[in-house]
SERO-4910 file (N, C-alpha, C, O; in steps of 0.05 Angstrom, whole numbers):
BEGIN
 pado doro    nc1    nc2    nc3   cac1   cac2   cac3    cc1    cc2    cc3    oc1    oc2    oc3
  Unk    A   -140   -326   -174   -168   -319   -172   -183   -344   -165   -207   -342   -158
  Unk    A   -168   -368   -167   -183   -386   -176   -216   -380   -185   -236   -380   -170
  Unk    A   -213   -376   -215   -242   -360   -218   -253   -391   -224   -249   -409   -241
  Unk    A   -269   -388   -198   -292   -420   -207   -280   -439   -197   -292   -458   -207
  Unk    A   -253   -454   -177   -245   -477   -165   -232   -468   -145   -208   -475   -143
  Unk    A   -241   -453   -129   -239   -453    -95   -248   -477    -83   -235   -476    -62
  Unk    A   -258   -490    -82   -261   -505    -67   -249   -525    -42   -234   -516    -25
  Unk    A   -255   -549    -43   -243   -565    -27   -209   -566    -29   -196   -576    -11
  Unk    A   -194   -549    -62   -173   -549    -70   -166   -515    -61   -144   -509    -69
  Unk    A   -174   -502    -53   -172   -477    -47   -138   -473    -42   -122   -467    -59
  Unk    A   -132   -480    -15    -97   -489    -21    -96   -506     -9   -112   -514      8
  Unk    A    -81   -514    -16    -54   -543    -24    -34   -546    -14    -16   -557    -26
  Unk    A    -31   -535     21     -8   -527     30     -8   -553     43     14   -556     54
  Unk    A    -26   -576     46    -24   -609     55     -9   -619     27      3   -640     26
  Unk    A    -12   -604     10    -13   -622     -7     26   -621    -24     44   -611    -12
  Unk    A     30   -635    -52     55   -633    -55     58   -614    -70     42   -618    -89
  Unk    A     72   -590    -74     74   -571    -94    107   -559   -101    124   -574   -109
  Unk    A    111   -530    -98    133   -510    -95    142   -523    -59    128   -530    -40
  Unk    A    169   -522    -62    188   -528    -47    205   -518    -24    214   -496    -30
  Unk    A    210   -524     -6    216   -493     12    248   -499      7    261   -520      4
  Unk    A    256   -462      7    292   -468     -3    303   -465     30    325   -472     37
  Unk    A    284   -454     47    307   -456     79    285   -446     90    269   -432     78
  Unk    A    282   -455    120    274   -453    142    274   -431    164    286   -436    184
  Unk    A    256   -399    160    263   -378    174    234   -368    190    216   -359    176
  Unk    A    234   -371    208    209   -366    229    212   -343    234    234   -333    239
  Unk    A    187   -330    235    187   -308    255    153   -302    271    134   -317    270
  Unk    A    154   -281    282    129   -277    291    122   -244    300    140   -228    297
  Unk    A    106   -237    307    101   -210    314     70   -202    309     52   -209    325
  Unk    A     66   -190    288     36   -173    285     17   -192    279     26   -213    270
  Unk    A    -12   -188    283    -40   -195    284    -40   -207    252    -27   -194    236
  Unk    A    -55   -232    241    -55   -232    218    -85   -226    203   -104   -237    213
  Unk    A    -90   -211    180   -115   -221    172   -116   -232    150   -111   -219    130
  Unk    A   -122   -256    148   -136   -260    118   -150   -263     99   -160   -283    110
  Unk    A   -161   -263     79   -183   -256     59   -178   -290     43   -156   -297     35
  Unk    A   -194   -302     42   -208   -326     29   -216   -316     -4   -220   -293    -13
  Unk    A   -215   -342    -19   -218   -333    -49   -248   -344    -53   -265   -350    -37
  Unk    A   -245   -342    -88   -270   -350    -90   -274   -382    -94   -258   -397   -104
  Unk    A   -304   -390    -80   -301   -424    -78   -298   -432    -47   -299   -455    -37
  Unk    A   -294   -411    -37   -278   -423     -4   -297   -400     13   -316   -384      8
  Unk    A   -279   -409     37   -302   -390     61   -281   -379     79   -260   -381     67
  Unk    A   -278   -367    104   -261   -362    124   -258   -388    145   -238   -389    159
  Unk    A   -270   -402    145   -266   -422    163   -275   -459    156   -279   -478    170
  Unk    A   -276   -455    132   -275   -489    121   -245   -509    144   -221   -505    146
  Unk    A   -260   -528    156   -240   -540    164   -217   -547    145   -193   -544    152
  Unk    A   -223   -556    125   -200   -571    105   -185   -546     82   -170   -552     63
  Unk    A   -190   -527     88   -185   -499     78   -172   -481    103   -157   -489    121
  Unk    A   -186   -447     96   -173   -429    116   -171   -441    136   -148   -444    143
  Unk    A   -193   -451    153   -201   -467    178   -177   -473    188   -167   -462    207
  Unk    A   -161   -498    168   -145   -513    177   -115   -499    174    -93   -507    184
  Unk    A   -122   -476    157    -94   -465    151    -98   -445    175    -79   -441    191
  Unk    A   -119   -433    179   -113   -411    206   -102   -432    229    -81   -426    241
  Unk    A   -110   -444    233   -103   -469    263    -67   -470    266    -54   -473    288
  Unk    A    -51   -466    230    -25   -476    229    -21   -453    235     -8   -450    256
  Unk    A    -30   -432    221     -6   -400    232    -10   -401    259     10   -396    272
  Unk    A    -32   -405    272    -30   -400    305    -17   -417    316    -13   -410    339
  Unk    A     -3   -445    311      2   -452    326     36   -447    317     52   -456    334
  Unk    A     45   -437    302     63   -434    287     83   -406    304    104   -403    315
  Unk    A     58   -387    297     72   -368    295     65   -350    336     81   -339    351
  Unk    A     37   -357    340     24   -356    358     16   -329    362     14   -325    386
  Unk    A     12   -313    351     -7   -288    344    -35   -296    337    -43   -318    332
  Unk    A    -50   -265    338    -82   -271    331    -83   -274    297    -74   -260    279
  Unk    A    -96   -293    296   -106   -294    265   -136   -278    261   -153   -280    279
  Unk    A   -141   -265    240   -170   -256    237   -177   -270    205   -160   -268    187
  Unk    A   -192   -279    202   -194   -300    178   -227   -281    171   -246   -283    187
  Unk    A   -227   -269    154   -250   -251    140   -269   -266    138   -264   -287    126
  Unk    A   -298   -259    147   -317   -275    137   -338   -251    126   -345   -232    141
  Unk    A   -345   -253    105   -368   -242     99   -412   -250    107   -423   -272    101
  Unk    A   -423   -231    118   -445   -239    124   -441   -247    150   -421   -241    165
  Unk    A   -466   -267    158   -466   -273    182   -464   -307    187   -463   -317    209
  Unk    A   -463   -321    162   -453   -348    165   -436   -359    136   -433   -350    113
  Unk    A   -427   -383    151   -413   -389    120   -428   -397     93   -414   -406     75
  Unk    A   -452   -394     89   -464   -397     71   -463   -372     56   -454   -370     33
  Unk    A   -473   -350     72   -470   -325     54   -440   -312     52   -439   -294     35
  Unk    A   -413   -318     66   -387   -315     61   -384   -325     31   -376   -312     12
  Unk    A   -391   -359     30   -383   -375      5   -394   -365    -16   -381   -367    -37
  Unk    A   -424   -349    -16   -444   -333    -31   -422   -300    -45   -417   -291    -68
  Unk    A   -420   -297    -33   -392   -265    -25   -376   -272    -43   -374   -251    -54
  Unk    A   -360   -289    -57   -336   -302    -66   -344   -303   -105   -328   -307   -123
  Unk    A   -380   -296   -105   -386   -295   -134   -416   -272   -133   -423   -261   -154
  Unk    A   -430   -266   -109   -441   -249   -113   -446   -225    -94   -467   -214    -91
  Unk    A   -427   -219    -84   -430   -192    -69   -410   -176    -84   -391   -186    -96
  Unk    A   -416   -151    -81   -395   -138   -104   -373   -131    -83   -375   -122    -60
  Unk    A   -347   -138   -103   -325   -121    -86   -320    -95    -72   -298    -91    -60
  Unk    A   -340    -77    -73   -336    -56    -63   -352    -51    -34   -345    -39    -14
  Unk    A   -374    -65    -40   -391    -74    -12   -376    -88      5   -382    -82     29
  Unk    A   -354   -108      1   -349   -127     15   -320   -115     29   -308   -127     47
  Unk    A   -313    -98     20   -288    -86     16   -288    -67     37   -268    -63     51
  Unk    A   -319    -51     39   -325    -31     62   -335    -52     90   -328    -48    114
  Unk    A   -349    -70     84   -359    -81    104   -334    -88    126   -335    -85    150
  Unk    A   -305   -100    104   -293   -113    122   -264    -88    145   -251    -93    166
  Unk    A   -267    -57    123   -255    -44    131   -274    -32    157   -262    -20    176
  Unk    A   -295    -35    158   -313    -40    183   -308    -57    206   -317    -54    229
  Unk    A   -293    -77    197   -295   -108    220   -267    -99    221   -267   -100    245
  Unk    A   -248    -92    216   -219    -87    213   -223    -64    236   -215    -73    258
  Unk    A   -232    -39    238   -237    -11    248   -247    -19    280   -241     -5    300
  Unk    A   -267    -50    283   -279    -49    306   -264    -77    317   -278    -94    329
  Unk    A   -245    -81    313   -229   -101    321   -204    -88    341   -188    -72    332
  Unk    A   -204    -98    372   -188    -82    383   -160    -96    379   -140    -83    384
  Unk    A   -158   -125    369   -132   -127    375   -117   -117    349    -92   -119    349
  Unk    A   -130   -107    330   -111   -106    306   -102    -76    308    -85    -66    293
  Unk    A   -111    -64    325   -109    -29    332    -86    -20    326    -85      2    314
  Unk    A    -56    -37    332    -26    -31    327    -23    -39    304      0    -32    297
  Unk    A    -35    -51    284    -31    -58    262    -41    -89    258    -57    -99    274
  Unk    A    -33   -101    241    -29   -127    227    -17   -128    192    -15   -110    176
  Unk    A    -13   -149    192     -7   -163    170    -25   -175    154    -44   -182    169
  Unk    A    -31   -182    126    -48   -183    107    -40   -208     94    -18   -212     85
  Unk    A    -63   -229     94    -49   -249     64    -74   -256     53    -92   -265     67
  Unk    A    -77   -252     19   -103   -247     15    -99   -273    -14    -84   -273    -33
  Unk    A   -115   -287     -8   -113   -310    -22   -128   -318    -55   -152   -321    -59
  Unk    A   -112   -319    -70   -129   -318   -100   -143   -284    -98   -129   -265    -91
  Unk    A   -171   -282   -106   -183   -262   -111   -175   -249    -86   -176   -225    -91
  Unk    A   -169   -252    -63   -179   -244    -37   -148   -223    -37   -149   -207    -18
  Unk    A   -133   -222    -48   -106   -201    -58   -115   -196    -66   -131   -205    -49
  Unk    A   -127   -186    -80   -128   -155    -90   -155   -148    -70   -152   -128    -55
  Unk    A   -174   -160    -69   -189   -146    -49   -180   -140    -18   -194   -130     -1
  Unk    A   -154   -147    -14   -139   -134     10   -123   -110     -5   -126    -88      6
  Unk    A   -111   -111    -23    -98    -83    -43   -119    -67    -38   -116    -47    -23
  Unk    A   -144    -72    -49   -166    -41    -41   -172    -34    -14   -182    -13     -6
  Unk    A   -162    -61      5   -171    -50     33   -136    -32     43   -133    -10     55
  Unk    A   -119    -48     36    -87    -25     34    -96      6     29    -88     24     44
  Unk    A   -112     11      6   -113     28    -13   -136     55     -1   -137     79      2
  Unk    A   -151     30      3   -186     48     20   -181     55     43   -182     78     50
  Unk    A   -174     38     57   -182     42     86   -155     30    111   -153      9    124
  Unk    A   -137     56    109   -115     55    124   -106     52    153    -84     52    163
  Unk    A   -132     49    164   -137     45    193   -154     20    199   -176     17    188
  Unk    A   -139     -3    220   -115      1    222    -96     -4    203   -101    -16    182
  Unk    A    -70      5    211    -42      3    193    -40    -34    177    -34    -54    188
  Unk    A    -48    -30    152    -31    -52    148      3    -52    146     17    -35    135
  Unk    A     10    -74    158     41    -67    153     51    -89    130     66    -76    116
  Unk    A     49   -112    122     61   -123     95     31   -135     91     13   -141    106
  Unk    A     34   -135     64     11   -146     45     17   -161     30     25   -152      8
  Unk    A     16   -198     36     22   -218     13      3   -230     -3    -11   -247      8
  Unk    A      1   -225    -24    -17   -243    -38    -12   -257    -60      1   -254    -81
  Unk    A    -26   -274    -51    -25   -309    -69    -33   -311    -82    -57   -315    -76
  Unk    A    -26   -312   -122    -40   -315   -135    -58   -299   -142    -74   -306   -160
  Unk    A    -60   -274   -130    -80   -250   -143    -73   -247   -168    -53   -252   -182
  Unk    A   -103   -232   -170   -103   -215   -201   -100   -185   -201   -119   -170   -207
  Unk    A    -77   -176   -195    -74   -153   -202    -86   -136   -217   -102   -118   -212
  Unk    A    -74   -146   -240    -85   -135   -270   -110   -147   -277   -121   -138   -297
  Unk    A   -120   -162   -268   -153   -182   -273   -150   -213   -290   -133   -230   -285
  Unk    A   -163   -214   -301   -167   -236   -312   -183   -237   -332   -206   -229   -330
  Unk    A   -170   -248   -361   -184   -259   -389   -187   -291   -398   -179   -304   -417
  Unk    A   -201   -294   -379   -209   -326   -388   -218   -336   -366   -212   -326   -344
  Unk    A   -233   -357   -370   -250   -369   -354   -242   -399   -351   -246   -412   -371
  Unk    A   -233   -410   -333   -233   -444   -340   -254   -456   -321   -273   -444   -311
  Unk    A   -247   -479   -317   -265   -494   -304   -271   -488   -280   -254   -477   -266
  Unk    A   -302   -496   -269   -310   -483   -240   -317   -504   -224   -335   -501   -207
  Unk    A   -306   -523   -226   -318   -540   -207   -331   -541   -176   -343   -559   -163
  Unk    A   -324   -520   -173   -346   -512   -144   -370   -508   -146   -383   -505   -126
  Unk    A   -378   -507   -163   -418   -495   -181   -420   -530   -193   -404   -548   -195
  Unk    A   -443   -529   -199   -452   -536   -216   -446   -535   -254   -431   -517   -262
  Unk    A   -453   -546   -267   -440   -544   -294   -452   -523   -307   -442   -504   -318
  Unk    A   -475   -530   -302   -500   -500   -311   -500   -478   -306   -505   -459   -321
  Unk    A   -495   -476   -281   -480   -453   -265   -466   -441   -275   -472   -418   -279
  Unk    A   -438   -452   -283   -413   -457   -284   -411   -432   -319   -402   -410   -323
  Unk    A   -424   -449   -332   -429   -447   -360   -443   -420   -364   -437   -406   -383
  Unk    A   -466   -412   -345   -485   -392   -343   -466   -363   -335   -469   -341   -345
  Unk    A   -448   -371   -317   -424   -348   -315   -407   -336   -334   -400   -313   -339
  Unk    A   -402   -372   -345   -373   -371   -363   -393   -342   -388   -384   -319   -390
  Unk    A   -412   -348   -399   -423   -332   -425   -432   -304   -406   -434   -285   -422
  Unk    A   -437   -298   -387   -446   -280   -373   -414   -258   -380   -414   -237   -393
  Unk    A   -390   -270   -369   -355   -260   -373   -355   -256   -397   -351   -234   -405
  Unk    A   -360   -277   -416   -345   -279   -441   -360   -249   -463   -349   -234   -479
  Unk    A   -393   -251   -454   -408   -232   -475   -422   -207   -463   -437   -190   -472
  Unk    A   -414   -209   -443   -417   -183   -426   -419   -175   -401   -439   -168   -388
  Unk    A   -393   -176   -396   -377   -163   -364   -379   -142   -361   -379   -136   -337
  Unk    A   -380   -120   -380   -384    -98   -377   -409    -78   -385   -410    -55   -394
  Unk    A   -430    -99   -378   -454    -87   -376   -466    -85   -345   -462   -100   -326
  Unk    A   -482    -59   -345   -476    -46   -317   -493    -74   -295   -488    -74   -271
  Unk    A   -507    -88   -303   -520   -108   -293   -507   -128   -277   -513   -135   -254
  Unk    A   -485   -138   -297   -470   -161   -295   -443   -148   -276   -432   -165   -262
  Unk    A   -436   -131   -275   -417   -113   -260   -425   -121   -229   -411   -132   -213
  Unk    A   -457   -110   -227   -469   -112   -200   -476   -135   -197   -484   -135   -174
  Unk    A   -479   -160   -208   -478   -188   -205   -464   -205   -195   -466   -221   -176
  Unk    A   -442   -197   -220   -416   -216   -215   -400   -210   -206   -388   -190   -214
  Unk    A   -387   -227   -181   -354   -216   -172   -335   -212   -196   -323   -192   -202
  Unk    A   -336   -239   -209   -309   -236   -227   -307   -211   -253   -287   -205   -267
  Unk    A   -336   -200   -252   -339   -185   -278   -329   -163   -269   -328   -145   -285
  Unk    A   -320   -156   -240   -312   -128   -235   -278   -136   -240   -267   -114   -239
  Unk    A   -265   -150   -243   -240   -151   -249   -225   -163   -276   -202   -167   -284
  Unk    A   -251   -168   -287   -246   -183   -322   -233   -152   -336   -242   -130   -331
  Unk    A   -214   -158   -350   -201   -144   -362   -195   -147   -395   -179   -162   -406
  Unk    A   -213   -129   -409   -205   -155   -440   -187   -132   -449   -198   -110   -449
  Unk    A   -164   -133   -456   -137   -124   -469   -152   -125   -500   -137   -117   -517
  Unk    A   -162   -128   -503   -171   -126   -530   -202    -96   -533   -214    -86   -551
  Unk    A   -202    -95   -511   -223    -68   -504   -209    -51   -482   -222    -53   -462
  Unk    A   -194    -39   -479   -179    -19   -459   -204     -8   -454   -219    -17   -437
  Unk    A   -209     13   -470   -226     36   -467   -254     32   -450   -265     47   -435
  Unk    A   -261      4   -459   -288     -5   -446   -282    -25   -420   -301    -36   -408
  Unk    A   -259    -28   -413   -255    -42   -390   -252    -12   -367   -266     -1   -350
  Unk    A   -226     -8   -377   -232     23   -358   -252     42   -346   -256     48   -323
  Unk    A   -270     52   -377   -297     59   -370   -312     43   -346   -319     54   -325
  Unk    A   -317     16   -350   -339      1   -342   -338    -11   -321   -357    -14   -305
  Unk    A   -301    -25   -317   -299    -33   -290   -307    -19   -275   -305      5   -276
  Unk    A   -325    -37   -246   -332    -26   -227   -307    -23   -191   -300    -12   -171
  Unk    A   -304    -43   -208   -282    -45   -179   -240    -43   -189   -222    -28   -182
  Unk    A   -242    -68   -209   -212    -65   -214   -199    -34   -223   -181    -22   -211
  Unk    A   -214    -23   -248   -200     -3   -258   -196     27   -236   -181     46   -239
  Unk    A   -214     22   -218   -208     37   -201   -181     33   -183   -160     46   -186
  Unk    A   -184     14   -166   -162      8   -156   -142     11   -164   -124     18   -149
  Unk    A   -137      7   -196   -108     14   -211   -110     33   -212    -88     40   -218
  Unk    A   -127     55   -211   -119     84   -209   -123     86   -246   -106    100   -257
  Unk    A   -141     75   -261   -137     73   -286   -168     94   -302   -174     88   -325
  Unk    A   -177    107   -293   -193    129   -293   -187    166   -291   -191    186   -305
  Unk    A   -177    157   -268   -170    188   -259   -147    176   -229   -150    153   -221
  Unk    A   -137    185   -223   -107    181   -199   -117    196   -174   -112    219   -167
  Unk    A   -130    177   -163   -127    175   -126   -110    179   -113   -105    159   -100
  Unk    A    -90    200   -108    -72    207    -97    -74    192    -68    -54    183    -57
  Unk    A    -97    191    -59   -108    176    -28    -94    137    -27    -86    122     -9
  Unk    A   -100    136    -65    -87    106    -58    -65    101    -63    -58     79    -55
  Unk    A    -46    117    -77    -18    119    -80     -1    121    -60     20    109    -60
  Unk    A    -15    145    -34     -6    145     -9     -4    117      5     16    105     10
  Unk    A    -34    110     11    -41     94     24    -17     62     15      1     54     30
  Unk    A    -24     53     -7     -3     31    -15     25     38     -8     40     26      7
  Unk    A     29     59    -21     64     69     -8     70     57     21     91     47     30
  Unk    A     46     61     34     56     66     66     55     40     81     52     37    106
  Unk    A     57     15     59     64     -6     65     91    -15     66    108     -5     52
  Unk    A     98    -33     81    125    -44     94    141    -56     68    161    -47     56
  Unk    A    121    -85     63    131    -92     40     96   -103     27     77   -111     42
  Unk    A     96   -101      2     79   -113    -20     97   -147    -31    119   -150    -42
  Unk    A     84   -159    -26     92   -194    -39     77   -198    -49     54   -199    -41
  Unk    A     89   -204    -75     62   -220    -89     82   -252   -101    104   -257   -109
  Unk    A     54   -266    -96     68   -295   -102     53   -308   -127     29   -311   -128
  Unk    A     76   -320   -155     55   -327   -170     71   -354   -174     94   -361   -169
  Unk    A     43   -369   -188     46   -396   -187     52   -400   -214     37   -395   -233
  Unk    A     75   -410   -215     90   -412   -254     75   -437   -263     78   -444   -287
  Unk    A     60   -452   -247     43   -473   -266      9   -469   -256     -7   -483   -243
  Unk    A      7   -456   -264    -27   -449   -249    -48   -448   -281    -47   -438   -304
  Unk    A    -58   -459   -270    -80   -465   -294   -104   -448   -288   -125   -454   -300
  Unk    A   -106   -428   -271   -136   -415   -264   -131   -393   -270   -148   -381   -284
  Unk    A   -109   -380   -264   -114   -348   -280   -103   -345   -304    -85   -358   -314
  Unk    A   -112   -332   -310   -105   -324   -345    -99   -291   -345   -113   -275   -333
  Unk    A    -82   -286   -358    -54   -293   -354    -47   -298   -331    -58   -282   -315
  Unk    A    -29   -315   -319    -10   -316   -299      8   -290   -292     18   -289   -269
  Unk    A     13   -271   -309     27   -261   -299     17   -235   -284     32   -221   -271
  Unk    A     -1   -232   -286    -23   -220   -272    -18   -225   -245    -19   -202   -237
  Unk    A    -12   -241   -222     -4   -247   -206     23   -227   -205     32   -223   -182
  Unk    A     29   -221   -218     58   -210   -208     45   -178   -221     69   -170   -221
  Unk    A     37   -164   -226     14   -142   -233     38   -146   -263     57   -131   -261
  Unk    A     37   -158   -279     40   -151   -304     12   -170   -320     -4   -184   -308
  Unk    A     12   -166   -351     -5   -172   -367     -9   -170   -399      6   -158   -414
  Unk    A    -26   -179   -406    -21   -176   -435    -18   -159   -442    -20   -141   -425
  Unk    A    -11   -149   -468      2   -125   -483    -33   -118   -490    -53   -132   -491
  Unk    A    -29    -92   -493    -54    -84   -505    -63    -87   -532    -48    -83   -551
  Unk    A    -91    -94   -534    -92    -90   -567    -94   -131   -578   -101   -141   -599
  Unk    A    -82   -142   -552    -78   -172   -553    -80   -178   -536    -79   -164   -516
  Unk    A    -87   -215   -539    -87   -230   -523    -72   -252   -518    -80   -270   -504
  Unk    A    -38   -250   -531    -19   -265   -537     -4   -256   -527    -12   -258   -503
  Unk    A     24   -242   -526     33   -234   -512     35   -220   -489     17   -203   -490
  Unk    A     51   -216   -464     45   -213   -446     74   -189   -432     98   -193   -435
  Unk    A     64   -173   -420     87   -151   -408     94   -151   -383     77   -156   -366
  Unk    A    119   -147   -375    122   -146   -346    111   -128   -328    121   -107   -339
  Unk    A    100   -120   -311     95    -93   -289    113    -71   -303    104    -50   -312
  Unk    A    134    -78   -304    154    -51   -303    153    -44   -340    166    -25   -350
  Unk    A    136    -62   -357    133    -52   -380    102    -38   -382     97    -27   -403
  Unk    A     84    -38   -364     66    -30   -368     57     -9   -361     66      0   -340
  Unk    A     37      4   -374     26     32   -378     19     52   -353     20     76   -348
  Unk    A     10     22   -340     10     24   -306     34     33   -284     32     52   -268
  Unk    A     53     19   -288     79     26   -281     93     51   -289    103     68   -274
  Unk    A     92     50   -320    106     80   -336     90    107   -326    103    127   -321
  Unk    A     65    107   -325     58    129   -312     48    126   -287     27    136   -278
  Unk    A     63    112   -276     64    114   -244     29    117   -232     23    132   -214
  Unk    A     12    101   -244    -19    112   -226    -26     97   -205    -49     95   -198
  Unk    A     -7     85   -193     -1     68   -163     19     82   -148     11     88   -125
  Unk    A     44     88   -154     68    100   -144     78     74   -141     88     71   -118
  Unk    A     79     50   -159     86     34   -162    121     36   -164    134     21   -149
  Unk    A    135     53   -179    157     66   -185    169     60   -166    188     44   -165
  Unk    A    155     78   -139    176     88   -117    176     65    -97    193     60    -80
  Unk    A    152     54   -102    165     19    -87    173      5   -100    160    -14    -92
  Unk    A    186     -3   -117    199    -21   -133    233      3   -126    254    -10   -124
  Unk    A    234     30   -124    261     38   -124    270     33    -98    294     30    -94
  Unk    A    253     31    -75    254     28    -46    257      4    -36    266      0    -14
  Unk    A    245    -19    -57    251    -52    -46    230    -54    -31    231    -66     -9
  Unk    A    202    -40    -40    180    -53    -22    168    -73    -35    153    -86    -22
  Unk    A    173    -80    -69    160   -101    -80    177   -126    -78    201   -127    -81
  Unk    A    162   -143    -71    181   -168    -67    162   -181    -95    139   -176   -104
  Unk    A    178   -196   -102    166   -224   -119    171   -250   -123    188   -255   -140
  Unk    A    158   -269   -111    158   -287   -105    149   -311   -121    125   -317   -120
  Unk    A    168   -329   -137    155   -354   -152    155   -381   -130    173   -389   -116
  Unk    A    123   -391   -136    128   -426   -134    113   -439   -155     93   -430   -166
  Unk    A    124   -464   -159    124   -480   -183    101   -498   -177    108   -521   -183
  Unk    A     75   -497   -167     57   -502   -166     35   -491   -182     36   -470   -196
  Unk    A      7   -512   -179    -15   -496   -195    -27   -478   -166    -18   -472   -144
  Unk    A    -46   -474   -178    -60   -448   -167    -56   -451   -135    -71   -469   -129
  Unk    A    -49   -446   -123    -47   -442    -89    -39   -467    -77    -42   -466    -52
  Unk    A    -29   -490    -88    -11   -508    -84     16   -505    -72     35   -504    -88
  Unk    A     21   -505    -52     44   -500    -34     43   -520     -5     26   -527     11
  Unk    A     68   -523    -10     76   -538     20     69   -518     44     63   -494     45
  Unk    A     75   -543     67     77   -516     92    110   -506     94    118   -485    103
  Unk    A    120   -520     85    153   -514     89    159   -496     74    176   -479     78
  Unk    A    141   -501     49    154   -466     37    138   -443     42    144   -421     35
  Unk    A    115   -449     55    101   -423     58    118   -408     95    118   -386    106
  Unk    A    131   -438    101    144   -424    126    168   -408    120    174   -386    129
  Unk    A    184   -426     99    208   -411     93    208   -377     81    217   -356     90
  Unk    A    192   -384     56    184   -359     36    164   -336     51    168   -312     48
  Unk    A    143   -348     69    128   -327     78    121   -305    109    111   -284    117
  Unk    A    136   -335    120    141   -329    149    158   -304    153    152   -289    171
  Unk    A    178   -298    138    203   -273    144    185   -252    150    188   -236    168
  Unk    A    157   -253    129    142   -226    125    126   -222    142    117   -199    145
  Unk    A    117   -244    157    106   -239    179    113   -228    211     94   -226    227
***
């Protein structure tokens, strides 16, 4: 999510992290990707510089999501446009895009996974064909750490905004992150109240439209970072999460309530080999280019 340190650290694929185990190129479909929160679609020392490597890499079109009409209001998008606005706008820019018409490929970075999962989910035209995401929050997020992209005041003014009421209908339409805060210690009132996450999980009433829609993906990757200090839980990244009722222990996907009653059709991709899961031993979006060529390139 990096909830609150997108920034200049957004990823780390210059930088030293998770390791690549072998060397496999490929190339083919259009890419798009979704930017987290803290970051923009085109920061030189960010996406910017990371869109420049897949193109020259792979040499397909990259589409790097921008929200609004400049990067000020994209970076704005990342803590105050609500996910569901931003989610139609871009299945809009996706729909009037001619080269992506045969499809593309998806890699949705921190928060920006799962807000490609609702665009998998919403809006099936065009075809996505694999959907990887880095470090998403599947299941959401219970905790807040440091935001160093804001201000401290800022920073602090959010943190109690999450902590004492995310699920007031205000702060819902405010805050990005309050549409995917999840407190395991309130089921009933996260479900009710979420505006954006509990839908997507199908955790209300079951969207048969998004069960389809996700199915009719190639493969789902999700990549989590076994030393990441920004989401809480970590394993959320891999759509598992705390046990209910607590905030201590933690369950796998295939132990959760989500999974057992199938309100994704989660089941039938995990029996089909469409879920891949992917560890690197980095903090939050910290990755080489060698392993993001090794590990992520196949899927492209």
């Amino acid at each position: 999510m990096n909830i609150f340190g997108l920034s200049v650290l957004t990823i780390g694929f210059i930088l030293s992290g998770c390791q690549a185990k072998e060397n496999n190129t490929t190339g083919g479909l259009p890419i798009v990707m979704w930017h987290g929160m803290g970051d923009t679609c085109c920061f030189p020392f960010s996406l910017g510089g990371f869109k420049k490597f897949l193109e020259a890499e792979l040499e397909v079109y990259i589409k790097s999501v921008e929200i609004g009409n400049s990067i000020v209001t994209d970076y704005k998008s990342g803590y105050l446009i609500h996910p569901n606005k931003q989610v139609e706008d871009v299945c809009q820019q996706l729909n009037n895009d001619p080269k992506l018409a045969n499809g593309y490929n998806a890699i949705g970075f921190s928060q920006g996974g799962q807000f490609l999962r609702a665009i998998a989910q919403r809006c099936p035209t065009p075809k996505m064909n694999n959907l990887i995401t880095l470090g998403g929050q599947h299941q959401g997020v219970f905790g807040l750490p440091d935001c160093p992209s804001l201000s401290s005041k800022t920073c602090e003014y959010f943190r109690q905004l999450l902590n004492y009421a995310a699920y007031a209908r205000w702060v819902q339409d405010y805050l990005v992150q309050a549409t995917y805060w999840h407190d395991p210690l309130n089921e009933y009132v996260y479900r009710e109240s979420s505006t954006f996450l509990a839908d997507i999980n199908n955790e209300r009433m079951v969207n048969e439209t998004y069960i389809q829609n996700l199915q009719g993906l190639n493969k789902f990757v999700m990549v989590k970072f076994t030393k990441d200090k920004i989401v809480q839980p970590i394993e959320s990244q891999w759509f598992g999460y705390y046990k209910p009722g607590q905030d201590k222990e933690t369950q796998k996907l295939e132990e959760s309530e989500l999974f057992l009653k199938n309100r994704l059709g989660l089941q039938e991709m995990h029996q089909r080999n469409k879920l891949v899961f992917l560890e690197c031993e980095g903090n939050h979006l910290q990755f080489t280019k060698d392993w993001f060529k090794s590990n992520i390139f196949p899927f492209l």
